[in-house]
NUTORTOR-130581 format. One record per atom (N, C-alpha, C): residue in three letters; atom name; z, y, x; residue number from 0. Coordinates in steps of 0.2 Angstrom, whole numbers, plus 5000, padded with zeros to 4 digits. Each point is the difference from the previous one (the first is absolute). Layout:
REM NUTORTOR-130581
[filum 'Ala'; 'CA'; [Z; Y; X]; NUM] ...
REM end
This chain:
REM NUTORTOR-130581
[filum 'Unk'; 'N'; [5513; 5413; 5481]; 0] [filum 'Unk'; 'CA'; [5004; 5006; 5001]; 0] [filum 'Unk'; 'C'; [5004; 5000; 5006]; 0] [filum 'Unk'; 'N'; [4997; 5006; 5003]; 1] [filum 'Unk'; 'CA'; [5005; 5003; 5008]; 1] [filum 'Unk'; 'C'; [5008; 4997; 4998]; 1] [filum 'Unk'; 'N'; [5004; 4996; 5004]; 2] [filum 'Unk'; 'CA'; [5008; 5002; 4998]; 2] [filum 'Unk'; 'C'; [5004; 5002; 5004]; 2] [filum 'Unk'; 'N'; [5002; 5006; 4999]; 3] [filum 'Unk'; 'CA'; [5004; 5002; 5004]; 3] [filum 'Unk'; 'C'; [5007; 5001; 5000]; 3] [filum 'Unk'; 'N'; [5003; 4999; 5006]; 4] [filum 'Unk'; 'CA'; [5007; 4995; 4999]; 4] [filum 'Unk'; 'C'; [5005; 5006; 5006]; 4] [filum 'Unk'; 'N'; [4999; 5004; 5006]; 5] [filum 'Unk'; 'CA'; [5002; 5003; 5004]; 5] [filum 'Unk'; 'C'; [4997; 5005; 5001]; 5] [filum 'Unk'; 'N'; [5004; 5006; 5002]; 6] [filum 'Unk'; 'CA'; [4998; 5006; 5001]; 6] [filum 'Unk'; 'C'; [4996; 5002; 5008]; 6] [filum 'Unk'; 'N'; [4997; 5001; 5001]; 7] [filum 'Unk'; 'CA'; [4997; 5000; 5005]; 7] [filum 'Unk'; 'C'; [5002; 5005; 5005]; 7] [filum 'Unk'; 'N'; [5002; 5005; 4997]; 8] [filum 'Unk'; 'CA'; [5004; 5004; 5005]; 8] [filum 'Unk'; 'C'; [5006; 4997; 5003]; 8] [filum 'Unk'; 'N'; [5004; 4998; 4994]; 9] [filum 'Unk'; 'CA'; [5008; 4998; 5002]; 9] [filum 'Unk'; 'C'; [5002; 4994; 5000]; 9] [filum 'Unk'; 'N'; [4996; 4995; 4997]; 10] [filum 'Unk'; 'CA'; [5000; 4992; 5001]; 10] [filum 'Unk'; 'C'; [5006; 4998; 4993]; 10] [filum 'Unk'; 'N'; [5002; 5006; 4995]; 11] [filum 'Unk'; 'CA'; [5002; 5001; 4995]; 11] [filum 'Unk'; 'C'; [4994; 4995; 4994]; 11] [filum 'Unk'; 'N'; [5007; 4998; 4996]; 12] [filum 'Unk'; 'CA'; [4997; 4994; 4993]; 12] [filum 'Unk'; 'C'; [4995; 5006; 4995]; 12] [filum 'Unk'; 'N'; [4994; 5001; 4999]; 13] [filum 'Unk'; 'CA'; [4999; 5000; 4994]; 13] [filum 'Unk'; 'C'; [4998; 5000; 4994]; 13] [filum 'Unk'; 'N'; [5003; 5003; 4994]; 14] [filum 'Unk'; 'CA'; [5000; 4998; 4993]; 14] [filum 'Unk'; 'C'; [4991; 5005; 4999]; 14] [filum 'Unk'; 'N'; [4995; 4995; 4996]; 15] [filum 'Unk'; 'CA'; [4995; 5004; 4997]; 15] [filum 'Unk'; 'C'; [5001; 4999; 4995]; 15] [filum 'Unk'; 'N'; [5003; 5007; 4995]; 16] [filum 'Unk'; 'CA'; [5000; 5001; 4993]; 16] [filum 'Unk'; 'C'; [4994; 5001; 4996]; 16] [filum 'Unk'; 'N'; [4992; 4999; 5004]; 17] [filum 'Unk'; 'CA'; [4997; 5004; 4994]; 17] [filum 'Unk'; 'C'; [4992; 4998; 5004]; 17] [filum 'Unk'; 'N'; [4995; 4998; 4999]; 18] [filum 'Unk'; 'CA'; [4993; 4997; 5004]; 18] [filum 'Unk'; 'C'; [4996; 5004; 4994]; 18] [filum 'Unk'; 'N'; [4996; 5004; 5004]; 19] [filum 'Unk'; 'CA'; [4991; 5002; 4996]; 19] [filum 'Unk'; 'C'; [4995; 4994; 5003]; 19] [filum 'Unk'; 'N'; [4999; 4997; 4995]; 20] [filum 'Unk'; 'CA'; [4994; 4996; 5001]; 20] [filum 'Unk'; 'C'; [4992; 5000; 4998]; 20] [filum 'Unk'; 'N'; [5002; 5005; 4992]; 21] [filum 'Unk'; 'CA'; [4992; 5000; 4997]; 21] [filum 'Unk'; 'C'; [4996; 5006; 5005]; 21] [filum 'Unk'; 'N'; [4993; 4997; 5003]; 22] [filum 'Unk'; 'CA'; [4995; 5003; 5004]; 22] [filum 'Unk'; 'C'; [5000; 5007; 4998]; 22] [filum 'Unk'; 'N'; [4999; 5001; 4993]; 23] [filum 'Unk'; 'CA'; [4999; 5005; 4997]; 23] [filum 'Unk'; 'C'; [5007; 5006; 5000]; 23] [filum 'Unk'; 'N'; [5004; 4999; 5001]; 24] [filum 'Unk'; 'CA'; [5004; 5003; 5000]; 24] [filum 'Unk'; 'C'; [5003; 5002; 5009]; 24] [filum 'Unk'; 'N'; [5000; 4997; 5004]; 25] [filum 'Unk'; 'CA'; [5001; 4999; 5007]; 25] [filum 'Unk'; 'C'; [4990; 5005; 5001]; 25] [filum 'Unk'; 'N'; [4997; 5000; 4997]; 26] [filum 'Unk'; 'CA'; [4995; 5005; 5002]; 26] [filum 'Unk'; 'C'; [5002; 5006; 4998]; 26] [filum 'Unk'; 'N'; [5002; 5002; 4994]; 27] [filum 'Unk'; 'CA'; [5003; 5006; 4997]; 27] [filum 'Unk'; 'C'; [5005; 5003; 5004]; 27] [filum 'Unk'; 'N'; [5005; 4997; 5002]; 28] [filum 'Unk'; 'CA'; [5006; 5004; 5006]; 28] [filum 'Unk'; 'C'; [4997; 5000; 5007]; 28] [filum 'Unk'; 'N'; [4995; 4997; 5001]; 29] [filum 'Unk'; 'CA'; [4998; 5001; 5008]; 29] [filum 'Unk'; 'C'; [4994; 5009; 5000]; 29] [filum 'Unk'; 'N'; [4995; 4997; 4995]; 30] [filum 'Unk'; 'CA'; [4998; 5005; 4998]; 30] [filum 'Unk'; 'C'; [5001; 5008; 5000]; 30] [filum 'Unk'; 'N'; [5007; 4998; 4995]; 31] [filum 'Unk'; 'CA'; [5004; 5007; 5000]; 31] [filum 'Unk'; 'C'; [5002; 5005; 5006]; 31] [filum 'Unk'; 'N'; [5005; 4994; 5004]; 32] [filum 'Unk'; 'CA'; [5001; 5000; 5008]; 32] [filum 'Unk'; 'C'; [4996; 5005; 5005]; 32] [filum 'Unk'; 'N'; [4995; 4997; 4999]; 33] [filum 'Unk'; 'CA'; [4993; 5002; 5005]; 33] [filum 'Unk'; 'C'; [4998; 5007; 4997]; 33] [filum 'Unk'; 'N'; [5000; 5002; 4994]; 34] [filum 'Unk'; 'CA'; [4998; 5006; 4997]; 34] [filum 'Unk'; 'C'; [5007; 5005; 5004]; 34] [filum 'Unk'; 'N'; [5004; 4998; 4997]; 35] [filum 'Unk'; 'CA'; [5007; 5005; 5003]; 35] [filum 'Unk'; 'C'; [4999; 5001; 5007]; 35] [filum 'Unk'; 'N'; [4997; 4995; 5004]; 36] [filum 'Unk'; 'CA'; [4999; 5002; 5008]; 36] [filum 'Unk'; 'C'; [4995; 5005; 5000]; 36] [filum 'Unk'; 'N'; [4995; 5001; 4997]; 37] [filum 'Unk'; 'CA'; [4994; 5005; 4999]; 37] [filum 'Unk'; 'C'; [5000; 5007; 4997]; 37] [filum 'Unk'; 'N'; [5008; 5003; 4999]; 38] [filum 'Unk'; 'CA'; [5000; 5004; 4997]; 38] [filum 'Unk'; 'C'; [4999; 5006; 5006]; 38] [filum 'Unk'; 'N'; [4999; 5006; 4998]; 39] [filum 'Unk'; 'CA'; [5001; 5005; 5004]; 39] [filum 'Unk'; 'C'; [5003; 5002; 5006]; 39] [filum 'Unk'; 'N'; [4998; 5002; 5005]; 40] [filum 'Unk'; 'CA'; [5008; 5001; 5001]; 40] [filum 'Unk'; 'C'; [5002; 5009; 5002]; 40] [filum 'Unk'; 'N'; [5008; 5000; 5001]; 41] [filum 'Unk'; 'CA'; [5001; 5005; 4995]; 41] [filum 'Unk'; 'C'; [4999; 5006; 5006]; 41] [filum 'Unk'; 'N'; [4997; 5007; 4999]; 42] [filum 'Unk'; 'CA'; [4998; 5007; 5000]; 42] [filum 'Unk'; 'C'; [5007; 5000; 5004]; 42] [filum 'Unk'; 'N'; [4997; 5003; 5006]; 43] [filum 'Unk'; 'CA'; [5007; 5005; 5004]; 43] [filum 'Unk'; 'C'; [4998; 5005; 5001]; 43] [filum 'Unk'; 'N'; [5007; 5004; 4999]; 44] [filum 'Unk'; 'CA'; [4999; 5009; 4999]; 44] [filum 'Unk'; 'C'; [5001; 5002; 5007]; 44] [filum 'Unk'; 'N'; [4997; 5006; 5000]; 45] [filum 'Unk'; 'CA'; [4998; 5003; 5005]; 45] [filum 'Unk'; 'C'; [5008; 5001; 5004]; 45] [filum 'Unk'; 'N'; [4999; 5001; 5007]; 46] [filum 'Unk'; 'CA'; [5006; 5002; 5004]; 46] [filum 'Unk'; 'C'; [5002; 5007; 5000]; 46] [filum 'Unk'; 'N'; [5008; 5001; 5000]; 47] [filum 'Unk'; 'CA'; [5000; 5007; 5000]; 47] [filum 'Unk'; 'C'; [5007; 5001; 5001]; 47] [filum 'Unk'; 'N'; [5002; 5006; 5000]; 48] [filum 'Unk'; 'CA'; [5006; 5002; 5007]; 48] [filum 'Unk'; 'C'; [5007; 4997; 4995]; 48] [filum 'Unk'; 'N'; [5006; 5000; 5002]; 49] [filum 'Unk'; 'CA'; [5006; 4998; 4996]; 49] [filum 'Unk'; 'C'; [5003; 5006; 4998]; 49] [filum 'Unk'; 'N'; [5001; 5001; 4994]; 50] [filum 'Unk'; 'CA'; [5005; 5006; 4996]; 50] [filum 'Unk'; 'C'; [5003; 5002; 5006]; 50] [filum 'Unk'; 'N'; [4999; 5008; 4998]; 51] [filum 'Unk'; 'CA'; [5004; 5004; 5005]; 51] [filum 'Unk'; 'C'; [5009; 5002; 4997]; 51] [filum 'Unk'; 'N'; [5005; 4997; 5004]; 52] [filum 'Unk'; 'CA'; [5005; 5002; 5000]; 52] [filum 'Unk'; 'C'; [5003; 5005; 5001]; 52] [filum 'Unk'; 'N'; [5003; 5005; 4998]; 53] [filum 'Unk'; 'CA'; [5001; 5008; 5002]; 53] [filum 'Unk'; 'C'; [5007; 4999; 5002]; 53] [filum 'Unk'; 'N'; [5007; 4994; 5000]; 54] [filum 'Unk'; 'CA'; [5003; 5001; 5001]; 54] [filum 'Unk'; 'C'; [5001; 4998; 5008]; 54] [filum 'Unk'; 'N'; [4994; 4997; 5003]; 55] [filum 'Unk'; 'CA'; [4999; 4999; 5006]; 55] [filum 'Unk'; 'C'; [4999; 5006; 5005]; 55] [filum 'Unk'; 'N'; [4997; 5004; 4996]; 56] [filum 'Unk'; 'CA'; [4997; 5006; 5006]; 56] [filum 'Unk'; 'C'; [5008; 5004; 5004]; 56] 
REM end
């Protein structure tokens, strides 16, 4: 098992509260991950002029 003792950004102590180990479950969240990067991406509406202000004229 990796142990990790310092933060690598800040050279900060730290605490691991929680390690996934089972294969099968470490495949299930990576999985998921990769799906969520594959979604759509999202429709942009066409351009068009800005509300007209009347109290500007």
């Amino acid at each position: 098992m990796l142990k990790i003792e310092t933060c690598e950004q800040c050279g900060g102590a730290v605490k691991v509260i929680a390690s996934i180990e089972d294969p099968v479950v470490i495949k299930q969240i990576l999985d998921h991950l990769e799906n969520r990067t594959k979604s759509p991406q999202p429709v942009s509406h066409p351009v068009r002029a800005p509300p007209a202000h009347p109290e500007l004229d």
